[in-house]
N, C-alpha and C positions, 0 to 999 in steps of 0.2 A: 621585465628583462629576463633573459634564458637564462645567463649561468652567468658568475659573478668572475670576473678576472682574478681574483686572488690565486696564488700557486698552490701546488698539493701539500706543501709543507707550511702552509700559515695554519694560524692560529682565529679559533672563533669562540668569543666572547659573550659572557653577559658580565654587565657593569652594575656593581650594589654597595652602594653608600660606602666607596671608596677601596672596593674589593672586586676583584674580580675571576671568574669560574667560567673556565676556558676549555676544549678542547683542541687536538689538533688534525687539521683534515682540510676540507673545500668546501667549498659550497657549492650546490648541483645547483638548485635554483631560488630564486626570489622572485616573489610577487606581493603588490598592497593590491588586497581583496579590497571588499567594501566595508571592513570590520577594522583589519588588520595588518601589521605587515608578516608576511608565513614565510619563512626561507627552512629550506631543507638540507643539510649536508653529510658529506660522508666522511666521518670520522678514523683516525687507524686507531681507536683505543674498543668503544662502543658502536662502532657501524653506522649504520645511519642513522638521522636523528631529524626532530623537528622544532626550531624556534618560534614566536609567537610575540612582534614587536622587542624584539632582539632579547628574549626571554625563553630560558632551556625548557622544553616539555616534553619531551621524550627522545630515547633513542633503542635501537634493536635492541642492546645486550646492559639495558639497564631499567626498561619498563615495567621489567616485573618485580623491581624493587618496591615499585609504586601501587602497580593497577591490584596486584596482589595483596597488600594492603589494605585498600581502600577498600576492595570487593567483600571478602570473604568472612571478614566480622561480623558483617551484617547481613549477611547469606547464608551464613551459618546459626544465626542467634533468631532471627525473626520467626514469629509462629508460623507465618505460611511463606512462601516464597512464587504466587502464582503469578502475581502481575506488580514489574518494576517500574521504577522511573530514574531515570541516567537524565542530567542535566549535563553537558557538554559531551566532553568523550569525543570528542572528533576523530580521535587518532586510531577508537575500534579499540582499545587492549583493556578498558573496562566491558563493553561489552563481550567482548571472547570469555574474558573471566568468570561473567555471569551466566552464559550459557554452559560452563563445564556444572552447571547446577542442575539437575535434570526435572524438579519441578517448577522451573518456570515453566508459565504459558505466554506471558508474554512479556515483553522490554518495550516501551517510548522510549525511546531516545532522540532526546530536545535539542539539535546541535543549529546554534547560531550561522553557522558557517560552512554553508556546502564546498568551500574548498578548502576547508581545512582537512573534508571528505576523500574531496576528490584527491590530493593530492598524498593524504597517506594512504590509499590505495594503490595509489602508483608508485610509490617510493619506499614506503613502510609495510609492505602486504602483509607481511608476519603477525604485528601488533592484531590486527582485526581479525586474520585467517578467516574460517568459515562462515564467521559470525555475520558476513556482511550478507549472505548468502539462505540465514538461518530465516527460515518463516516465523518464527517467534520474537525476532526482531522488526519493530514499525518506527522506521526513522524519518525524523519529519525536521523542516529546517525550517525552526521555529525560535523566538526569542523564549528561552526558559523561565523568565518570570514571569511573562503571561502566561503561557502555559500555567502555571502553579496558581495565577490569580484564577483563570478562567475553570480547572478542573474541579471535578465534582470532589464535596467531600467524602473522604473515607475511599479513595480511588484507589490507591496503593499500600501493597506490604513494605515495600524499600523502595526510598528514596534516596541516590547518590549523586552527590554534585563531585562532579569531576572538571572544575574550572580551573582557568589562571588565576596569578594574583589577581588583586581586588583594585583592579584597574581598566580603564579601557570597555569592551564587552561585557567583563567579570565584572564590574563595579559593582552593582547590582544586586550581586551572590549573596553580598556578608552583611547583611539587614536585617532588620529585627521585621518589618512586613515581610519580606521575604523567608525569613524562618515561620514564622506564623501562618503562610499560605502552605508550608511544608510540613506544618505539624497537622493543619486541619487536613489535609488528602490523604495523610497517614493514615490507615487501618490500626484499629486496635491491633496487639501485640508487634509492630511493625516496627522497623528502625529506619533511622534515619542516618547516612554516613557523608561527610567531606571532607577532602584535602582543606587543612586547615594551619599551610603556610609555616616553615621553619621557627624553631622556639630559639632560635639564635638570629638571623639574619632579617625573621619580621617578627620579631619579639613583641609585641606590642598588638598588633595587631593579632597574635595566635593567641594572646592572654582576654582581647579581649570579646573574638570572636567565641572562645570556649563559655566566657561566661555570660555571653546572648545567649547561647545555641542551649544555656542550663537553665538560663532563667525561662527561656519558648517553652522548651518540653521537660522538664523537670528533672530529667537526670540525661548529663552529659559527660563526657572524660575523653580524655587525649589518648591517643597511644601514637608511640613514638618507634622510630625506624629510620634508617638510612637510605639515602639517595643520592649516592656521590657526586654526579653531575649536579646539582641541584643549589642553591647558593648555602654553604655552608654544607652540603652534606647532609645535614639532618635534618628532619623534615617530620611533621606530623597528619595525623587524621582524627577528626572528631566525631563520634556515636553520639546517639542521643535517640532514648526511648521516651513514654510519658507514664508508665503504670509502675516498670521497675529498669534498673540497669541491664537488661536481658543482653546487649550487646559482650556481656562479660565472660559468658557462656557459650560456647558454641554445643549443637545438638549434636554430640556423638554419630546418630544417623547420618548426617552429610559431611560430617570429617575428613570419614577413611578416605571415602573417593576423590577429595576437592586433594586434600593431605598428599596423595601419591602423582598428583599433578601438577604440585609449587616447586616451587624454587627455595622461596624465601617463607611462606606463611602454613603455620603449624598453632593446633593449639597450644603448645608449649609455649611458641616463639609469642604469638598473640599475647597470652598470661604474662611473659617477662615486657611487651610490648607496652603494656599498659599500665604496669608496674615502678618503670625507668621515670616516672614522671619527675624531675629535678625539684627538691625541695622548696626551690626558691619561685618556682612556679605553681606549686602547690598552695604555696601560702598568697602567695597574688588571687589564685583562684579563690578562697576562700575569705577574701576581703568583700 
């Protein structure tokens, strides 16, 4: 279907365990790909944005609460930065992130979904900007746990998953074989980084996704941030190195330049980012 009847003043939803995280605006379009169902709309708060089985995943003027995050931890921390791996990322605003990095050589980026491509290209061009354009980006529309089964070890400095919940496509993501296919393509001194689901709204699953991702590669930790559209608002990202927490540091060297480009991610902000961990999740982790 082309464009949804709703009026320009309704309201659009996601629905979670009796709560729900709404803006208001239209919907431009909807379509069930062969994965998924993807509607895009345009918002009067955040602009335009993207659903994902009637589930928030980005919008214009709130993406970089996220991709920001997710990126720069570990772009910043890892020994080298020559050759990435982006597991999802359809929407382009992880990889733009990682190109403001100026030694990469190159990004895979493993997106299930050519129209989750195609369609925030046309509707979303901002999120991915040049990046889609960049020769050091090789996008291949592929299922990203093969990918991880089938590549060589020691293949990469960083590995980022930028998935959905742990549902659907995503299912897959939050596994202990699939951590394990992600620590062996690791390079030594390399990190590992994912969106690892609200410490409120999927509680249970972010407590105990952090302590898979700790018991794979040996040292892991949360850092926490905001994402207001997102269920609850708050929302996390998991590191995880295997020799030491190198993720906790960023190199001075690629600060300045990455620093004078954010919005939201600073090494200051990072340090209090990963700090905020709530008590009571701290002591879960350590059970």
């Amino acid at each position: 279907m082309q464009k949804s009847e709703l009026d320009i003043n309704s309201w659009i939803d996601e629905y979670h365990n009796g709560v729900r995280y709404g803006l208001e605006g239209t919907v431009l379009f909807e379509e069930q790909s062969q994965y998924q169902h993807i509607t895009i709309i345009e918002s009067k708060r955040y602009g335009k944005g993207l659903l994902l089985d009637g589930c928030w995943m980005t919008a214009e003027k709130q993406e970089k609460h996220y991709h920001e995050c997710l990126v720069h931890p570990a772009l910043c921390s890892a020994e080298k930065i020559n050759k990435i791996l982006i597991i999802g990322g359809g929407d382009g605003g992880t990889a733009r992130e990682c190109l403001h990095h100026k030694g990469i050589k190159q990004i895979d980026m493993i997106e299930i979904d050519h129209r989750v491509v195609e369609l925030s290209k046309q509707y979303l061009p901002t999120l991915g900007g040049e990046a889609w354009n960049d020769p050091r980006l090789n996008l291949k529309f592929r299922n990203g746990i093969t990918w991880t089964q089938n590549s060589a070890t020691n293949s990469y400095d960083v590995i980022i998953v930028d998935g959905s919940d742990p549902v659907g496509p995503a299912k897959g993501l939050f596994n202990r074989v699939f951590f394990e296919n992600c620590k062996r393509i690791l390079r030594r001194g390399g990190v590992f980084a994912t969106q690892s689901e609200s410490p409120e709204a999927f509680r249970n699953i972010h407590i105990e996704s952090v302590k898979l991702i700790r018991e794979v590669f040996g040292f892991a930790d949360p850092l926490y941030g905001s994402v207001p559209m997102y269920p609850s608002g708050w929302w996390s990202w998991t590191f995880a190195s295997v020799e030491k927490p190198r993720y906790l540091h960023p190199k001075a060297s690629r600060t300045e330049n990455i620093e004078s480009q954010c919005e939201i991610w600073s090494p200051r902000w990072q340090k209090g980012a990963f700090d905020s961990i709530p008590i009571s999740i701290e002591r879960e982790l350590q059970k």
